[in-house]
PDB file of N, CA, C and O in Angstrom:
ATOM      1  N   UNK A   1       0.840  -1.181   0.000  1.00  0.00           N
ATOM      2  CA  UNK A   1       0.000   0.000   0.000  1.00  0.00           C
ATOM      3  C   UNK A   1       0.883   1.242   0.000  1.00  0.00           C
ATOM      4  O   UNK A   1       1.927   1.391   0.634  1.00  0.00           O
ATOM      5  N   UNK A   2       0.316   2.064  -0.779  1.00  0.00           N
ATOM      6  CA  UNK A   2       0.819   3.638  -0.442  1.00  0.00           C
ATOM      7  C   UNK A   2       0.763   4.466   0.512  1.00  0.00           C
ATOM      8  O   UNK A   2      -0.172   4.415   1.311  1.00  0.00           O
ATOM      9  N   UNK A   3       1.888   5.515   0.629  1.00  0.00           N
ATOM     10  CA  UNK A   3       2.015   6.356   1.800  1.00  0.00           C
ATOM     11  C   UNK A   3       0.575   7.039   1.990  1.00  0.00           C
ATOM     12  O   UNK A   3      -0.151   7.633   1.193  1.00  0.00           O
ATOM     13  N   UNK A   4       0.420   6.681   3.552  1.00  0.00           N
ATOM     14  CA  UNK A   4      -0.905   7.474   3.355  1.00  0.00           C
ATOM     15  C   UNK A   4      -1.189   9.622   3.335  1.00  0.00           C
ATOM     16  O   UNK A   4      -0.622  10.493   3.994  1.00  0.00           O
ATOM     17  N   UNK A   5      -2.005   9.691   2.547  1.00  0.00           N
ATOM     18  CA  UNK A   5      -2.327  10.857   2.137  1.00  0.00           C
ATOM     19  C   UNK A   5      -2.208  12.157   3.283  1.00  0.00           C
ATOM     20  O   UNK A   5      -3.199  12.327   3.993  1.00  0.00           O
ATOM     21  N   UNK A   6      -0.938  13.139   3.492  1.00  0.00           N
ATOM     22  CA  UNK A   6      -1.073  13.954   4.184  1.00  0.00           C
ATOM     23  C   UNK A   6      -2.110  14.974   4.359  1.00  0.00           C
ATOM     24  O   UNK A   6      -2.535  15.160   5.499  1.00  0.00           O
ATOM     25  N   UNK A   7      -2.653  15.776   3.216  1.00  0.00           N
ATOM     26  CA  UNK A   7      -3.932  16.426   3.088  1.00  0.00           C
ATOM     27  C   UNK A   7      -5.044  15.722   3.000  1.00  0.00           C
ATOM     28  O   UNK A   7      -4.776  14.660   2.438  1.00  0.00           O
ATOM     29  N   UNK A   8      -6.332  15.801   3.322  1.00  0.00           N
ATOM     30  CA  UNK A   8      -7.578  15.745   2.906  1.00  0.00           C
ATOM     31  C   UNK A   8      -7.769  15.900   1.347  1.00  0.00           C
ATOM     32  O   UNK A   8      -7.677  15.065   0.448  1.00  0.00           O
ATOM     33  N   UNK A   9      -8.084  17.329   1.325  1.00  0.00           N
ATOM     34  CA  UNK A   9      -7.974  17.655   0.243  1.00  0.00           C
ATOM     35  C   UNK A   9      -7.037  16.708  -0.993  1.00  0.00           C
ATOM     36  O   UNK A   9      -7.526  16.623  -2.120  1.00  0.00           O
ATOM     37  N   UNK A  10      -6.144  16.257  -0.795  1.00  0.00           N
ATOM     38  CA  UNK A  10      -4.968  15.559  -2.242  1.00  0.00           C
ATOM     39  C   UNK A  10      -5.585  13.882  -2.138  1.00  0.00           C
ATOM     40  O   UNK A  10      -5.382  12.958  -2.926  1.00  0.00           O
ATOM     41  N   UNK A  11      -6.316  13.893  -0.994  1.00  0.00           N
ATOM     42  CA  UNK A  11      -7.031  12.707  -0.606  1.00  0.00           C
ATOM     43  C   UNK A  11      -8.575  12.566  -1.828  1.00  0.00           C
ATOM     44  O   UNK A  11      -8.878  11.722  -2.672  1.00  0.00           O
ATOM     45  N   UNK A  12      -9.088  13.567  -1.459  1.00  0.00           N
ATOM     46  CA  UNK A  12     -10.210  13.984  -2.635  1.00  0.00           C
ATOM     47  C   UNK A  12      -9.832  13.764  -4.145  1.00  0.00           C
ATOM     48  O   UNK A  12     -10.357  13.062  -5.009  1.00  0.00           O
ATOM     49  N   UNK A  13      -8.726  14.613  -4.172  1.00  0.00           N
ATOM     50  CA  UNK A  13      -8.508  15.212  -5.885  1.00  0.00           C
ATOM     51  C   UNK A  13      -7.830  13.716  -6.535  1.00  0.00           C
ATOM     52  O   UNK A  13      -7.664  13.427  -7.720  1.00  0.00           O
ATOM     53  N   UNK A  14      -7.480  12.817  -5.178  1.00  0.00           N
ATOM     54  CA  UNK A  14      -6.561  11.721  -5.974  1.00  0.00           C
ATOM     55  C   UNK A  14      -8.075  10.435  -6.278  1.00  0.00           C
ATOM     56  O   UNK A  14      -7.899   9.724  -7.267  1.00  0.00           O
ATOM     57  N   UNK A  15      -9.067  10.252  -5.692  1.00  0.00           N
ATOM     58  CA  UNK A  15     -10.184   9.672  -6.175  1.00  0.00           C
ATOM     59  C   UNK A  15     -11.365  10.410  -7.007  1.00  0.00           C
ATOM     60  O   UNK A  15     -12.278   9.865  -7.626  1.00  0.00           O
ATOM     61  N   UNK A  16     -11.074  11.959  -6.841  1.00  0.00           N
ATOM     62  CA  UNK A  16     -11.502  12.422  -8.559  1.00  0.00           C
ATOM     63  C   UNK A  16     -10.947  11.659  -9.781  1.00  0.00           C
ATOM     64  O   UNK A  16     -11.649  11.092 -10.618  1.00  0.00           O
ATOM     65  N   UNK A  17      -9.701  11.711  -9.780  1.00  0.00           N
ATOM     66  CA  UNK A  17      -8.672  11.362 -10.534  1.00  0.00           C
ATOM     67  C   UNK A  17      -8.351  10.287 -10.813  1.00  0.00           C
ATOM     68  O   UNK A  17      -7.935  10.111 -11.958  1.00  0.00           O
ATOM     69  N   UNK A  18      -8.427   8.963  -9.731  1.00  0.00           N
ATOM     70  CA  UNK A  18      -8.570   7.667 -10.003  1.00  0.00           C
ATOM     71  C   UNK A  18      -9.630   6.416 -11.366  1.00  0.00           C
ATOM     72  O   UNK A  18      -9.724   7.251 -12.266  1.00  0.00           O
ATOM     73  N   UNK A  19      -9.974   5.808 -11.641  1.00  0.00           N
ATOM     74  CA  UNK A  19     -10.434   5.157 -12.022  1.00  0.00           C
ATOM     75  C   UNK A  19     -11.891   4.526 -11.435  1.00  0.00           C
ATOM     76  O   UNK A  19     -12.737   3.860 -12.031  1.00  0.00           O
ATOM     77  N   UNK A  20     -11.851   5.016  -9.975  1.00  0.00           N
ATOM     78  CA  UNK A  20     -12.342   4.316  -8.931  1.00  0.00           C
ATOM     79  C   UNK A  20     -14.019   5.186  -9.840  1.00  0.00           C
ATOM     80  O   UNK A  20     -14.170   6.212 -10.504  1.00  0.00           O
ATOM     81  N   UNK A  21     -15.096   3.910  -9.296  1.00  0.00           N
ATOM     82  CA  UNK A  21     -16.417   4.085 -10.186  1.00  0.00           C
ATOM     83  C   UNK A  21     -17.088   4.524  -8.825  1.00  0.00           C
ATOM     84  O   UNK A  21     -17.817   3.736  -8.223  1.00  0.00           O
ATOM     85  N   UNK A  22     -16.795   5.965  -8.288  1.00  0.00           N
ATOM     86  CA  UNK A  22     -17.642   6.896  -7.385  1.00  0.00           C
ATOM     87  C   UNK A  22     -18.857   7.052  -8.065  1.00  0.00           C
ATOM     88  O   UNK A  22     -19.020   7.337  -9.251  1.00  0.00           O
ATOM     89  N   UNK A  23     -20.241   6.697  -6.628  1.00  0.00           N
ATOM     90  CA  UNK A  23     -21.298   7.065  -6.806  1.00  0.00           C
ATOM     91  C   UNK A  23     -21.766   8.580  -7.195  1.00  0.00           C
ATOM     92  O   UNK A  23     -20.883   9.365  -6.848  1.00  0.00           O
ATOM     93  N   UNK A  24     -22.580   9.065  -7.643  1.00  0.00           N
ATOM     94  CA  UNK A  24     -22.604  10.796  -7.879  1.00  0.00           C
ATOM     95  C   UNK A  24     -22.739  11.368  -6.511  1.00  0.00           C
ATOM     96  O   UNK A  24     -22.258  12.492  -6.363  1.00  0.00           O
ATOM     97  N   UNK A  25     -23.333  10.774  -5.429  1.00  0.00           N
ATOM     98  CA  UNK A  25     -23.183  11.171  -3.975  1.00  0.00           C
ATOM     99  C   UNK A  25     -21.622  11.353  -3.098  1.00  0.00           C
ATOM    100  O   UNK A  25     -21.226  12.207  -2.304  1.00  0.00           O
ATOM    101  N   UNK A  26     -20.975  10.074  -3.692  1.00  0.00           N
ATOM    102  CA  UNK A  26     -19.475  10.067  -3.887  1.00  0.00           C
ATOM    103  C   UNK A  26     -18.512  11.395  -4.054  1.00  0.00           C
ATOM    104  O   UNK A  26     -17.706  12.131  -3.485  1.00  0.00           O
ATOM    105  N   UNK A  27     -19.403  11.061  -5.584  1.00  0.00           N
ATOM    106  CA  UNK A  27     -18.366  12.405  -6.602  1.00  0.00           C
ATOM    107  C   UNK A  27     -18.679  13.852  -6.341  1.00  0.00           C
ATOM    108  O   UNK A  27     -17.840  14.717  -6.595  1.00  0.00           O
ATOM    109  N   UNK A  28     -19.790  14.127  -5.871  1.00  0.00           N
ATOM    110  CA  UNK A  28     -20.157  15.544  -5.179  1.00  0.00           C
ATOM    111  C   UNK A  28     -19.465  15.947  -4.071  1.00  0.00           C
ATOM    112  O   UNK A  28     -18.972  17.054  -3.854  1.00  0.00           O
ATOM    113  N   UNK A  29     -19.463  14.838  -3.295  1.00  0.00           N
ATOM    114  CA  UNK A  29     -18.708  14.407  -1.907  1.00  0.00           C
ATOM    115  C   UNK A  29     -16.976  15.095  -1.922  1.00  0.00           C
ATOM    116  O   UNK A  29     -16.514  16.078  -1.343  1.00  0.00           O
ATOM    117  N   UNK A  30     -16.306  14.036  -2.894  1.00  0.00           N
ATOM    118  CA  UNK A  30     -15.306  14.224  -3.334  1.00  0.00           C
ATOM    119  C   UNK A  30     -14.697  15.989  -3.961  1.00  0.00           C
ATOM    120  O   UNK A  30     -13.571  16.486  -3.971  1.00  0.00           O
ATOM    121  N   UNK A  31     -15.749  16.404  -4.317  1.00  0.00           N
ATOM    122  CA  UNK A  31     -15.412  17.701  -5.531  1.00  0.00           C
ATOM    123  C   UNK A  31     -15.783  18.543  -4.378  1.00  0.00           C
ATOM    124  O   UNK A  31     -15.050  19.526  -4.478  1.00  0.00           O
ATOM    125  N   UNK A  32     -16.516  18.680  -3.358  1.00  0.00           N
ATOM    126  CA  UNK A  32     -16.452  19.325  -2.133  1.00  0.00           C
ATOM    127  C   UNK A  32     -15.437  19.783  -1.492  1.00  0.00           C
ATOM    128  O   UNK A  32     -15.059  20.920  -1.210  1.00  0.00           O
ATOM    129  N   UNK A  33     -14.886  18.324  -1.222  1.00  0.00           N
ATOM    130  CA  UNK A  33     -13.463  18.555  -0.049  1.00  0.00           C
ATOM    131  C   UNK A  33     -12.194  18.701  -0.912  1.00  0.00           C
ATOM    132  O   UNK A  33     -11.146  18.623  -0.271  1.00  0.00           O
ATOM    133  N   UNK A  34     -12.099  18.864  -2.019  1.00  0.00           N
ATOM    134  CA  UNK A  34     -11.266  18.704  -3.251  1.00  0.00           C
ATOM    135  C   UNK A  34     -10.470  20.502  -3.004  1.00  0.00           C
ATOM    136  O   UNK A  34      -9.268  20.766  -3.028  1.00  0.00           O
ATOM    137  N   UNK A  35     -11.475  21.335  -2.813  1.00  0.00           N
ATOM    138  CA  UNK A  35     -10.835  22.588  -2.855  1.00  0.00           C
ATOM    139  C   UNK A  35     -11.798  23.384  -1.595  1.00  0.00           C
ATOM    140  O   UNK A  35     -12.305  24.456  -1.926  1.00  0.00           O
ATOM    141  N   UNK A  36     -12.066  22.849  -0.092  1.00  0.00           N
ATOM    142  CA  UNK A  36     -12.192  23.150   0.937  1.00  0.00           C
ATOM    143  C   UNK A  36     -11.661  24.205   1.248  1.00  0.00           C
ATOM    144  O   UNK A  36     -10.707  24.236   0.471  1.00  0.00           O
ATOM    145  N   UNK A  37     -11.606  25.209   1.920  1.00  0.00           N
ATOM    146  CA  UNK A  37     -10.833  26.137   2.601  1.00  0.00           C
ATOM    147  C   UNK A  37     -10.895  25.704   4.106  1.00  0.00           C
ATOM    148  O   UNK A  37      -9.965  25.765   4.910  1.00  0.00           O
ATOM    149  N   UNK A  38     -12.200  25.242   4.338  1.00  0.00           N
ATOM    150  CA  UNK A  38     -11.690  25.200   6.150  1.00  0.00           C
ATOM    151  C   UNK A  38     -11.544  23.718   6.524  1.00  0.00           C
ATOM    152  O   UNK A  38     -11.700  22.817   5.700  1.00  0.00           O
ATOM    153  N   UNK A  39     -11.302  23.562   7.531  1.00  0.00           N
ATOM    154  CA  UNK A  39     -10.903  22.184   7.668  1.00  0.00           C
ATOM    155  C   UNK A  39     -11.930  20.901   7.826  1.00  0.00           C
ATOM    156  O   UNK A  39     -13.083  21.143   8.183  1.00  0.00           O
ATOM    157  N   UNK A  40     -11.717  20.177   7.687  1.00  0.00           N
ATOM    158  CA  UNK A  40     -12.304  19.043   7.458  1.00  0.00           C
ATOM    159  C   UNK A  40     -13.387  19.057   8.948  1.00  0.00           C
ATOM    160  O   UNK A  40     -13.000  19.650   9.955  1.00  0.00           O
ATOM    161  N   UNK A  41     -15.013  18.197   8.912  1.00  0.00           N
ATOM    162  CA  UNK A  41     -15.308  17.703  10.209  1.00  0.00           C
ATOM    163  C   UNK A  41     -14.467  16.033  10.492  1.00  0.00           C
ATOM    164  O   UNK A  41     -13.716  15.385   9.764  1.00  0.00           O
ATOM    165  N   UNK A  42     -14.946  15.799  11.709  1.00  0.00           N
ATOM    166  CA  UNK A  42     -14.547  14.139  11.815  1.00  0.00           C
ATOM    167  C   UNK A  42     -15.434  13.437  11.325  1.00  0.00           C
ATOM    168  O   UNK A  42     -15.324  12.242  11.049  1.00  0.00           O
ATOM    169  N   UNK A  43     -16.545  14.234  11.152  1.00  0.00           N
ATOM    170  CA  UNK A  43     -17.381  13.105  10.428  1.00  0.00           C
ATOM    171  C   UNK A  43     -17.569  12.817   8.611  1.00  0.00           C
ATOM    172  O   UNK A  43     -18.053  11.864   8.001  1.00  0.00           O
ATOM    173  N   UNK A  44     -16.831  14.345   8.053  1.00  0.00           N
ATOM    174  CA  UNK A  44     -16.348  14.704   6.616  1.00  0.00           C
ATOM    175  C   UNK A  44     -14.693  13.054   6.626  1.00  0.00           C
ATOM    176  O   UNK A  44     -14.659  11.963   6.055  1.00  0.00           O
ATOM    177  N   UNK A  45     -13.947  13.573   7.312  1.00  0.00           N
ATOM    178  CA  UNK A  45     -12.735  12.963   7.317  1.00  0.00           C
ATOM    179  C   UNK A  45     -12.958  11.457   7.464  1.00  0.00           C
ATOM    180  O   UNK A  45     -12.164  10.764   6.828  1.00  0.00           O
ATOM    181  N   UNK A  46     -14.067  10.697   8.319  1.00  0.00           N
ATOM    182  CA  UNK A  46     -14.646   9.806   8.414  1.00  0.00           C
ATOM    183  C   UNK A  46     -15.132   8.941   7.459  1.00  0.00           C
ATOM    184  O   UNK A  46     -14.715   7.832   7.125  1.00  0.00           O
ATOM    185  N   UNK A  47     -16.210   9.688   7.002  1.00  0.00           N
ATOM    186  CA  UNK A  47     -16.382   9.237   5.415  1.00  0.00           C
ATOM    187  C   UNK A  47     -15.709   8.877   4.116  1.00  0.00           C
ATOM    188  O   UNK A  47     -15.762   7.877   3.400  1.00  0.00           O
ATOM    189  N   UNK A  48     -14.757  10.554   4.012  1.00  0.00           N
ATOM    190  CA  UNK A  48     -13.625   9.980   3.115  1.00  0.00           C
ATOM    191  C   UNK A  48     -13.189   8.967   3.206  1.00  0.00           C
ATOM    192  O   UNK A  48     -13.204   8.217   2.230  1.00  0.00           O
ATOM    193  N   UNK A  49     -12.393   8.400   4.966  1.00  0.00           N
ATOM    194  CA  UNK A  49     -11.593   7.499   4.839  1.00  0.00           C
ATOM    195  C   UNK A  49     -12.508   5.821   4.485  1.00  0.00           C
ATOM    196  O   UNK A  49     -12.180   4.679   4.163  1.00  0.00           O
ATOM    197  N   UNK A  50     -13.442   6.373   4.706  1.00  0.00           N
ATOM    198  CA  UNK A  50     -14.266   5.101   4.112  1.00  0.00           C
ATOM    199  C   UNK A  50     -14.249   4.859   2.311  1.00  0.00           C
ATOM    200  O   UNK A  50     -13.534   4.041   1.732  1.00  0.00           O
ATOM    201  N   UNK A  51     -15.085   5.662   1.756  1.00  0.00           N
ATOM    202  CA  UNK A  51     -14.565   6.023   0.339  1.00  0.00           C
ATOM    203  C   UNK A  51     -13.496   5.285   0.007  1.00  0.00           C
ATOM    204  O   UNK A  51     -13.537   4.307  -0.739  1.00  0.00           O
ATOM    205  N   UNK A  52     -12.062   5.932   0.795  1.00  0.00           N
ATOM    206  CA  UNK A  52     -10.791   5.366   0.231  1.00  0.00           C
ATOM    207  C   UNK A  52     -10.386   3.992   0.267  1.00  0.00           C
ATOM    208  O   UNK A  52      -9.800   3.294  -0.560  1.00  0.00           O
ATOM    209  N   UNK A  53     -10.941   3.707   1.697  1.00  0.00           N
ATOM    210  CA  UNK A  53     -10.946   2.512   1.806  1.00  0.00           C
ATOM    211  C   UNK A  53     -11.272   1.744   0.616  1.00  0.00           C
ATOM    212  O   UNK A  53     -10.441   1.031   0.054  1.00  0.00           O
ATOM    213  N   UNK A  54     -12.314   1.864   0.277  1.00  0.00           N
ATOM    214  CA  UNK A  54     -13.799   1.117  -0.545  1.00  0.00           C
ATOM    215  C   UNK A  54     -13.034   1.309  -2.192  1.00  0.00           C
ATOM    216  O   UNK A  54     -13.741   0.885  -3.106  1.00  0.00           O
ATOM    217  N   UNK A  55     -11.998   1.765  -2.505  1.00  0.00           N
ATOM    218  CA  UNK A  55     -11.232   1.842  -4.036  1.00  0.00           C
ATOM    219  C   UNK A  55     -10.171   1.903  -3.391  1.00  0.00           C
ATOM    220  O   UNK A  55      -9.733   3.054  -3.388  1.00  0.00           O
ATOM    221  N   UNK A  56      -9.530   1.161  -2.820  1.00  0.00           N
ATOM    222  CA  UNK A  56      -8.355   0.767  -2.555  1.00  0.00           C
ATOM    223  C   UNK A  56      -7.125   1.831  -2.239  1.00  0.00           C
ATOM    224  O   UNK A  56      -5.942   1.497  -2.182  1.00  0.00           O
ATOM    225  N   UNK A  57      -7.640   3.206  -2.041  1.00  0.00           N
ATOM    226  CA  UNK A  57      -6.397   4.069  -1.815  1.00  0.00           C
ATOM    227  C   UNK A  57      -5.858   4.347  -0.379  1.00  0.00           C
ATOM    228  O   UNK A  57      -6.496   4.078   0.639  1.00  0.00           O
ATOM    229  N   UNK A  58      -4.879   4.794  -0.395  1.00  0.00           N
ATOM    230  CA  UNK A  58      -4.438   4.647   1.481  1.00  0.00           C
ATOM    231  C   UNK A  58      -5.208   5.700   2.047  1.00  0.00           C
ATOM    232  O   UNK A  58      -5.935   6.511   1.473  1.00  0.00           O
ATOM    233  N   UNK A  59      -4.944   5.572   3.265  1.00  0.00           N
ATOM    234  CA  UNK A  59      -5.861   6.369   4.051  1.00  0.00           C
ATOM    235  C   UNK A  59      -4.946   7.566   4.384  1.00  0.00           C
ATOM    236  O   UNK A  59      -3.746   7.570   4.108  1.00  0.00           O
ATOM    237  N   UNK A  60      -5.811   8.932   5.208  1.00  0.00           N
ATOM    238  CA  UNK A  60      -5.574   9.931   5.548  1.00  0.00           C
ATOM    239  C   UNK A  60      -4.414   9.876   6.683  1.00  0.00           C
ATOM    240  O   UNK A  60      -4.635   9.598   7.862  1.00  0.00           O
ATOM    241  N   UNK A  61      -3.169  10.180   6.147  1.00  0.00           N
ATOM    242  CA  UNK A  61      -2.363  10.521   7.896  1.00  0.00           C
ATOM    243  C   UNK A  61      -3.107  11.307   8.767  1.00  0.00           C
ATOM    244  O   UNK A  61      -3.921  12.162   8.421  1.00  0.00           O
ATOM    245  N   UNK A  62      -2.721  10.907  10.250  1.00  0.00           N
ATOM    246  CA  UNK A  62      -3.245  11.467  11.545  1.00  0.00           C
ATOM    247  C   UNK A  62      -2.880  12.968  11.022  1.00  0.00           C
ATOM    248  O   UNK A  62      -2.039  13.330  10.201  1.00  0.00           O
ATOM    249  N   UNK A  63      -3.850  13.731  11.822  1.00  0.00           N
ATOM    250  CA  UNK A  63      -3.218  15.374  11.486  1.00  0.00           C
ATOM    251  C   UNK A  63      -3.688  15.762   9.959  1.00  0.00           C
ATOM    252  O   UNK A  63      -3.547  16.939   9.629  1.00  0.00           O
ATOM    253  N   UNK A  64      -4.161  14.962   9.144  1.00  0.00           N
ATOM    254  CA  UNK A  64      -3.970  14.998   7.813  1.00  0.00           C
ATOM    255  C   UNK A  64      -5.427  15.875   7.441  1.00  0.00           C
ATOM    256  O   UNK A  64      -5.845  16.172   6.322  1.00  0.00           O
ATOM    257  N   UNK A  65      -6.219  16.263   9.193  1.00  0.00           N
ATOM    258  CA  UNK A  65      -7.362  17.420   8.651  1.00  0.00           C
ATOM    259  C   UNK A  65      -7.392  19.116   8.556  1.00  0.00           C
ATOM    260  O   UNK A  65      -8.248  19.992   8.684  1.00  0.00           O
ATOM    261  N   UNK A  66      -6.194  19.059   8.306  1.00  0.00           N
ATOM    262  CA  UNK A  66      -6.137  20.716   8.056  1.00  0.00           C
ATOM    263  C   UNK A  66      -5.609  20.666   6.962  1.00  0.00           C
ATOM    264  O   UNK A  66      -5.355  21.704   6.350  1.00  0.00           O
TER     265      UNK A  66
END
């Protein structure tokens, strides 16, 4: 597995960007936190890391919500 993702955000833009077949609830999801200005909730960061999970990409480093 890959280093996991320091930003949120590069976390988003890299399953925009993937192959991965995001639901449109997904992909709204995704294009949201993609260019965020404020920081993530735990329950935003939560989800993602589910998402990532669910298409195989690594997960969010600790700290990785600002």
């Amino acid at each position: 597995m890959s280093a996991p993702f320091i930003d949120f955000r590069a976390a988003a833009r890299a399953l925009i960007a993937s192959d991965a077949p995001l639901s449109e609830r997904e992909g709204q999801f995704c294009g949201g936190m993609a260019y965020r200005l404020n920081p993530a909730t735990e329950k935003q960061l939560r989800w993602l890391g589910i998402i990532l999970n669910k298409h195989g990409l690594p997960p969010i480093a600790e700290g990785g919500a600002q």
